[in-house]
N, C-alpha and C positions, 0 to 999 in steps of 0.2 A: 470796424467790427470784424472777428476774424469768424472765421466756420470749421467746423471742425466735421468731415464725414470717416462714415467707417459701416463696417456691416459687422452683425451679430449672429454667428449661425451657431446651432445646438447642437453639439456633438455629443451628447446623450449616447445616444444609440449605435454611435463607435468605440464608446467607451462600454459600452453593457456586450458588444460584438465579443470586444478585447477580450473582455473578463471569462466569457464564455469560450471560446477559443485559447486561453491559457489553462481551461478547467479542464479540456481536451487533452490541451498537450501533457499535463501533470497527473491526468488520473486513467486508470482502466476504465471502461465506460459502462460494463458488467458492476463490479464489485466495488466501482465508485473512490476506492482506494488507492492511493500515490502509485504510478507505475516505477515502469525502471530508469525510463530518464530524471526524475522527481530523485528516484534513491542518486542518480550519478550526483546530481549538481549538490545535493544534500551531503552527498563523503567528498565531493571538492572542497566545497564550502565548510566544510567540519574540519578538516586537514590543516586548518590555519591554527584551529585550536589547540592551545598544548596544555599537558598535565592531565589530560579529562579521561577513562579506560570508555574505549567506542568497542562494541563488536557487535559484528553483521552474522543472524544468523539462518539460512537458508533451510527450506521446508519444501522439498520436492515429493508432491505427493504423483509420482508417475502413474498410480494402481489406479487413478480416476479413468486412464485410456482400455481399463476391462470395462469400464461401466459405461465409457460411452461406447463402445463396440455391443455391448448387451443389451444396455436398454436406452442407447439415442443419444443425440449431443446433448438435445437440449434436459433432460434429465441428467446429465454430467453436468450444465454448465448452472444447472440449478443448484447442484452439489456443490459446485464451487462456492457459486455465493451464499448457500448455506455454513462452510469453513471459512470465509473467509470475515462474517457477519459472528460468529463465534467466535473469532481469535481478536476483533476487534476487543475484547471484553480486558484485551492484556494489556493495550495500548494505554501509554500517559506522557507525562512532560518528557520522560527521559527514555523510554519504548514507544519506537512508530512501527507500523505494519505494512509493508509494500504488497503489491501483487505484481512482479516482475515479470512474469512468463504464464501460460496456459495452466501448467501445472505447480507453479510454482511461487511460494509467498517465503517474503525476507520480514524478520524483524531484525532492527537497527537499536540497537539499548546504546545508551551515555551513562557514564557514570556509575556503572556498577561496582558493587561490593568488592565482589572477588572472584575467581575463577570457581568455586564452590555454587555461588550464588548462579553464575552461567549455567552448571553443570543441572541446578534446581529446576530454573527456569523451564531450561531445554525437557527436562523429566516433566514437568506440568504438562505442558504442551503436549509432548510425545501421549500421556495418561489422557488429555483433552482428546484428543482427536481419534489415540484408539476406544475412547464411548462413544465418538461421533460418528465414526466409520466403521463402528463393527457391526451396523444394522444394515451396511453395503458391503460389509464381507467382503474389504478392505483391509 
């Protein structure tokens, strides 16, 4: 008769660790959105792609640092995740929304139209957020 031994243990709750701890490294923990290491490996990883039109386009809203000087951080960083809970509305398969820096959100489009279509986009955006921030007189 042969025996066979062994132990079974339950890594569950290294695996739920992991998961959490990647959610960390990939997202702002404010606005819960892909940070900037998320956007690097995402234009590595894209860069293999050929034929596809990629472009990154960047949204430095610097004027947030009168409003935390005036009325507090955390009234800026509430602002923040008020724009950046709004701009999620643009996101889809082919537009994601970064939150890279303090002040600052990237959207990454695939596949677009044509440089027309960039020029549109960007004009949404810019009209979006001057109704969003002209009640901050921004």
């Amino acid at each position: 008769m042969e025996a066979l031994n062994g132990i079974i243990i339950d890594i569950s709750d290294r695996k739920e660790l992991e998961k959490k701890l990647n959610y960390i490294n990939e997202h702002d923990s404010w606005t819960h959105l892909h940070n900037i290491r998320y956007l690097e490996k995402t234009l590595t990883a894209d860069r293999m792609e050929d034929g596809t039109k990629r472009a990154v386009i960047n949204l430095n809203i610097n004027a947030i640092n009168i409003v935390s000087m005036n009325y507090g951080f955390s009234y800026s960083r509430d602002l923040i995740k008020k724009i950046a809970i709004s701009l999620e509305k643009y996101c889809n398969g082919n537009c994601q929304l970064f939150h890279t820096y303090e002040n600052s959100f990237v959207f990454y489009l695939k596949d677009y139209r044509d440089k027309f279509a960039l020029t549109e986009f960007c004009e949404e955006i810019s009209d979006h957020l001057e109704a969003l921030l002209s009640s901050e007189r921004l």
